[in-house]
N, C-alpha and C positions, 0 to 999 in steps of 0.2 A: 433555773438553779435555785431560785428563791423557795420554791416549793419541796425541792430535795432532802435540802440538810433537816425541816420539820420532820418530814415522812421517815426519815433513815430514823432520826434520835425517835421518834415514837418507835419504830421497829424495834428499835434496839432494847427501849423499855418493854416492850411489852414481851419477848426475847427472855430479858433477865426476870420477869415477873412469873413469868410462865416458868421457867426455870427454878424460882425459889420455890414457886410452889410445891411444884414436883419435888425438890427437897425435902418440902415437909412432909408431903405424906410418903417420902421413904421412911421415915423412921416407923412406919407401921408395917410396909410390907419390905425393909430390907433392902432394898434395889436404889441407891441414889442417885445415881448416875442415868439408868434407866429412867426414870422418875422425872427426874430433872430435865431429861432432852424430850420426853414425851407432853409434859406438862408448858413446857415453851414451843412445840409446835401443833398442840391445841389452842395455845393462847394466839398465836398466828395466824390458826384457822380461822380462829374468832374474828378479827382482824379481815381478813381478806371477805370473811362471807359480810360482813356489815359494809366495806367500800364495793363489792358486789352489790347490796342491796342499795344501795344509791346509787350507782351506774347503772343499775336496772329503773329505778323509778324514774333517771333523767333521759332514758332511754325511752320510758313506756311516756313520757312530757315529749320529747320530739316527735314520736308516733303520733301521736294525738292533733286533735285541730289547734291547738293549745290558746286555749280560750283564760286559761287561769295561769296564773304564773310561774315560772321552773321554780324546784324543788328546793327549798332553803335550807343545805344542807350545808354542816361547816366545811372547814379545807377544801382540800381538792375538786372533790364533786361540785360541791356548793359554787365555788368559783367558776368551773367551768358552764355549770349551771348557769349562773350570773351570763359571763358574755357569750351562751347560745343565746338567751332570752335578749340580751340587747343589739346582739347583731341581726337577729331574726325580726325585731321592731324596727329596729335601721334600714332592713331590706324593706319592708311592710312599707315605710315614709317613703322612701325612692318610688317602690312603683307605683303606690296609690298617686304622688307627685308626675310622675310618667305619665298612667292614665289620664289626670288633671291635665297636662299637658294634650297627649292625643285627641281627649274631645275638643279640647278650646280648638288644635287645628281643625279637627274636623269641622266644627260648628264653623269655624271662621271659612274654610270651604265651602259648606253649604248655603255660607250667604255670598257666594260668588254669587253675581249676574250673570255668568257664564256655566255650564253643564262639567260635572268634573266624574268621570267613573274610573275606575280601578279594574285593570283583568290582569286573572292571573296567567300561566303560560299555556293554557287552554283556550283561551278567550272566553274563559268565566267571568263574568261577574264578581269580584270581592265584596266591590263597594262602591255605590254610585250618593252625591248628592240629590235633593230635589229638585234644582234644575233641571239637570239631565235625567231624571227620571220623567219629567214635566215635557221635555223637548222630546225626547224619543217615547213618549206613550207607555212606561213601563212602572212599576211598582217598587220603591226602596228598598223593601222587606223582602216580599212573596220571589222578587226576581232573581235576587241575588242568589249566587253560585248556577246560576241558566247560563248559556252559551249565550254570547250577543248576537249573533249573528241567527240563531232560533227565534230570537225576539225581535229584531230591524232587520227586517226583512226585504226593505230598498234593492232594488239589483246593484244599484251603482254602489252602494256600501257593502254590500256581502262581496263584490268582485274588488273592492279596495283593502276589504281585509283579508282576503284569500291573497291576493297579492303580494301583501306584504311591503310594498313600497309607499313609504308613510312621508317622503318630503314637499308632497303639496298637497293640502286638506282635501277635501271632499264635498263637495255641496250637491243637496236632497233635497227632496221632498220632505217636509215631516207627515205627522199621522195623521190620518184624512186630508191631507194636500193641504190646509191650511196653514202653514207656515212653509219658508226655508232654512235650510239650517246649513252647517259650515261644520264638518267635522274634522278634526286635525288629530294623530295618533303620536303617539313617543313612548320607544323602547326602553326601558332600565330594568336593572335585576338580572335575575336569572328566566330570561324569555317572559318578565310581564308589562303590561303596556298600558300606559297613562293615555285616556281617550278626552279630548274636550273639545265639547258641543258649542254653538252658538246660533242663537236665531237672527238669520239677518234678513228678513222678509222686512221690514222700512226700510234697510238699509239700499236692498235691490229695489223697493218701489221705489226709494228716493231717487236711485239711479237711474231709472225708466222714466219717471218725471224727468229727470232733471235731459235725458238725452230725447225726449218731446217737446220740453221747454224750448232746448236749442231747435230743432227743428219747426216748431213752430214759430221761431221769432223769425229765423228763416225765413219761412213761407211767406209769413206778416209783409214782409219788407219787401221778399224777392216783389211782389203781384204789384205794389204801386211804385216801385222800381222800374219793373218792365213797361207797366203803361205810359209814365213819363219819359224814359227812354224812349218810348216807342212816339208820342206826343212829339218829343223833340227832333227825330229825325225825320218827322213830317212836317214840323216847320222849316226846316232846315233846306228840304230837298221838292217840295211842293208850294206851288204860287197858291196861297189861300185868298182867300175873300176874307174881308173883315169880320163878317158875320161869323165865319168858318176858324176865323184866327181867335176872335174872344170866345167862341167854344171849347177850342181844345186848352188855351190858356185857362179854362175857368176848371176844365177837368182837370187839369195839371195841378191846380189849385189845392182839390179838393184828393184829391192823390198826396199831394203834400203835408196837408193839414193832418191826413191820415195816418203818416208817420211820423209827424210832431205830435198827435195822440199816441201814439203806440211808443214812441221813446219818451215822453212822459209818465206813463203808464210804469213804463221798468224802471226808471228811474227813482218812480218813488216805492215800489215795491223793495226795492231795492236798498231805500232808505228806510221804510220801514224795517228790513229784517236785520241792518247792519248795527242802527240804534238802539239805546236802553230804553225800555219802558218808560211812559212818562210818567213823571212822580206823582203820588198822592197825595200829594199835599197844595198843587198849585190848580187854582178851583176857577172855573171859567161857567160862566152865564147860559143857561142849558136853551134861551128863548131867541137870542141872535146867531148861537148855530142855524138853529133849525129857519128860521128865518130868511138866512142865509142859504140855505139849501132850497129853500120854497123858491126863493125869488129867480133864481137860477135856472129851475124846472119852468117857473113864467115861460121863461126868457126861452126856451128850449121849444116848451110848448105851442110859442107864438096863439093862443088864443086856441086849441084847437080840444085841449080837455081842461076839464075843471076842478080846479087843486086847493083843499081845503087842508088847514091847518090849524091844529088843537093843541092845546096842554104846554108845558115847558115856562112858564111865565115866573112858576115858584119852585125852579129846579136848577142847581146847580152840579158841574161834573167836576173830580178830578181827571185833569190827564191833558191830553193835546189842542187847542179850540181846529186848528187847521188839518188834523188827521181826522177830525169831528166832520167836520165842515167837508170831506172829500167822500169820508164814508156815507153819510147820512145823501148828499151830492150825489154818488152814486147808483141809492137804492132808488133816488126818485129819476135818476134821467133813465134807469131801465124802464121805469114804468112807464113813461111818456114816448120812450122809443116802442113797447110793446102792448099800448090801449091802442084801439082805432079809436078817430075822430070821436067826439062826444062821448069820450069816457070819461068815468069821475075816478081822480087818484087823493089817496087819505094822506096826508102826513100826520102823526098822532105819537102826544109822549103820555106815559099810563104808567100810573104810582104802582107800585106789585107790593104782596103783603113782605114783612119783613125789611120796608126802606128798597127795598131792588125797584128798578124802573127799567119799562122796554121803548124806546122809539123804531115804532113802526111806519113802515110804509105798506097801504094796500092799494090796489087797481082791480078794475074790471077790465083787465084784457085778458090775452089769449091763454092765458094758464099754464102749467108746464106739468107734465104726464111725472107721474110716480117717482121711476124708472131712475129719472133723471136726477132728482133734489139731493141723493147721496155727493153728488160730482161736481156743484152748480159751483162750489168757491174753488176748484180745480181751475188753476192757469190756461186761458187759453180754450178752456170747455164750452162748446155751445153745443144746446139742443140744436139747434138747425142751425146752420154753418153758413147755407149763401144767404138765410135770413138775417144772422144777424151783421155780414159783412154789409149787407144792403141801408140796414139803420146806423151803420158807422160807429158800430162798437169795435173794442179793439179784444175783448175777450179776458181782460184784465181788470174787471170792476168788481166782480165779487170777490174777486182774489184779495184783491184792497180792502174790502170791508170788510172780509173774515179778519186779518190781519192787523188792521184797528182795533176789531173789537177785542179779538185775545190779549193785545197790546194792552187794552183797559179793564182785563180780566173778566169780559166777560165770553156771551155766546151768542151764534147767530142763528135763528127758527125762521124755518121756511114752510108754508103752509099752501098749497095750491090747489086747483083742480080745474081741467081742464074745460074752456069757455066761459069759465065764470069767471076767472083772475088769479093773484096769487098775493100773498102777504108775506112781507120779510121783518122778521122782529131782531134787533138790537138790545140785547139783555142784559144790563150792567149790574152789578154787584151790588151791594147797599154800601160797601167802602168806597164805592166812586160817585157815592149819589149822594145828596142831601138837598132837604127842602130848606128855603130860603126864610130867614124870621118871617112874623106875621104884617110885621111895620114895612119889610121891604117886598111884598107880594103885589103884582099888578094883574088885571083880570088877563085872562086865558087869550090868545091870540085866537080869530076868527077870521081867516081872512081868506077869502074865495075869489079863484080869475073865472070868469064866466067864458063860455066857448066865443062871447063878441071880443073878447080882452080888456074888460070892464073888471076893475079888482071892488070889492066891497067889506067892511070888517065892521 
């Protein structure tokens, strides 16, 4: 309404002006009537062809990419000009803002850990993350708008999506068998479907571990179960001779010790994975671990190899002295269980550049083939199975030290070959290491059992 009464009163002038004119020039040809009504609706043509030529120029502005601004035209035009040009930058904010929004989803989907694609009611392709383009073997770009099922080509996944019955996932193979994967599908839309991938190849070996673990603890148990069982109801129901009664008690013995190893064994495995990492900051004396550990192998050894010990005197560790003292423990009673007689086994700590330090254990026994070194800190894992029931291992010793050592950030290196021996290195960090002042360093421990059980240092 506001815009009316302006437009009607200029009509109206322009009406009467047109009209006087034509007036005037009646008094030359006669006609003023004539004159007058013709001369006011030329002035009206005028009029309508000039708001014509500005609804055409805001017309030929909307046509346009309109890079430059609508027409700044007065009245009518100009105004309407005005709010195309600011609702059409209003639209412009929205969806640039829109977009701003879709990518941050998207981005933020792509950094799922999990595989996210988009199909649409085809089973194209729309839009997949790197994930899933990473898990199913497929390209982000080049693939999209492909049928999936042209591209995953699994039987079990092409007959779950021909299917069409999508309420329990799908687990595969992924691309060259090296992974598993877990696929789960959901319908929205008008027939398109939300597909999301996951690799759970740890999650299944952790399960196969973890369903060997139980079977092998098992077995651990069932074998000197039975023979004690078996022990007892032969004293029980059979007159022995004394000689024959402190035999079977002494195997009974040694049957039991063997599951008081083997539930030690779990138990502290068991505490190792349940507790927090030991702190770095509480620093224990790197020369009575080890120390500690030698004297033990003595003790195991009974005289029968020769165990020298180096290094550690100007070394201090953050982290456990008793998770120290079990790992290091463990590396040297493997070795004493697998040197023959008159072998020499090393205990050795060795500055590495950068502050890192490794304590090693090396032997000259029996070695251990290739094959095997990927598996050696696998629960439960022996190269030879009745050998090493026979040296009264319980198959839980590297399992320990690996788990020590990651406990104190660092790593375990296994070096071997086979009749020559095998070397296990403990590689601690330079944050868990440090050398001791110069006022507080004592010379290097040297200290050797000879095969008579004679120590010397």
């Amino acid at each position: 309404m506001a815009e009316l009464l302006p437009r009607a009163v200029t009509a109206l002038l322009v009406l009467g002006l047109g009209a006087a004119l034509g007036a005037l020039t009646s008094l030359f040809t006669g006609r003023p009537l004539a004159m007058s009504a013709l001369g006011a609706l030329l002035a009206l043509l005028l009029v309508n062809v000039r708001q014509a030529a500005r609804g055409h120029r805001l017309l030929e502005w909307l046509r346009s990419p309109r890079q430059t601004p609508a027409p700044r035209d007065a009245g009518f035009w100009g105004e309407l000009g005005y709010r195309f040009e600011r609702a059409l930058r209003n639209k412009d904010v929205e969806l640039q803002a829109e977009r701003q929004r879709l990518q941050e989803f998207l981005a933020a989907i792509d950094a799922s850990p999990n595989g996210v694609m988009l199909l649409d009611a085809s089973d194209q392709i729309s839009w997949l993350n790197s994930v899933a383009a990473e898990h199913l073997g497929l390209d982000p770009t080049r693939d999209r708008l492909q049928r999936v099922t042209n591209l995953v080509r699994a039987p079990a996944f092409v007959s779950y999506m021909q299917d069409g019955r999508f309420e329990e996932p799908i687990v595969f193979a992924g691309p060259l068998g090296r992974s598993t994967l877990s696929v789960i599908v959901r319908a929205y839309g008008e027939g398109m479907k939300l597909m999301l991938t996951q690799d759970i190849t740890e999650r299944e070996r952790a399960e196969a571990m973890r369903r060997d673990f139980v079977a092998n603890v098992s077995h651990e148990i069932r074998t000197p179960l039975t023979v004690v069982a078996g022990f007892v109801e032969t004293l029980a129901q059979l007159p022995l001779t004394e000689v024959e009664r402190r035999r079977v008690l002494t195997l009974m013995e040694q049957q039991t010790d063997r599951m008081q190893s083997l539930v030690g064994d779990l138990l502290t495995l068991a505490q190792l994975e349940g507790s927090p990492r030991p702190g770095p900051d509480r620093w224990v004396a790197a020369a009575p671990i080890l120390q500690r550990a030698h004297d033990d192998a003595l003790a195991l050894s009974a005289g029968r190899h020769r165990i020298d010990i180096s290094g550690g005197a100007d070394a201090e560790i953050a982290g456990s002295e008793a998770e120290l003292i079990s790992a290091v423990g463990n590396l040297l009673n493997n070795a004493v269980r697998y040197t023959p007689v008159d072998g020499q086994i090393s205990l050795r700590w060795a500055w590495r550049d950068g502050g890192a330090a490794d304590i090693e254990v090396s032997d000259t026994g029996i070695g251990i083939a290739r094959e095997h070194l990927p598996r050696l800190t696998e629960r439960f894992y022996r190269v030879d199975g009745s050998r090493s029931r026979d040296t009264g291992g319980t198959g839980l010793g590297l399992s320990i030290v690996k788990h020590v050592v990651q406990r104190h950030g660092g790593e375990i290196d296994v070096q071997s070959e086979i009749g020559k021996g095998t070397t296990f290195r403990m590689q601690l960090p330079a944050q868990r290491v440090r050398r001791l002042a110069a006022a507080d360093e004592v010379p290097a421990a040297a200290v050797a059992a000879a095969p008579d059980g004679t120590v010397s240092a």
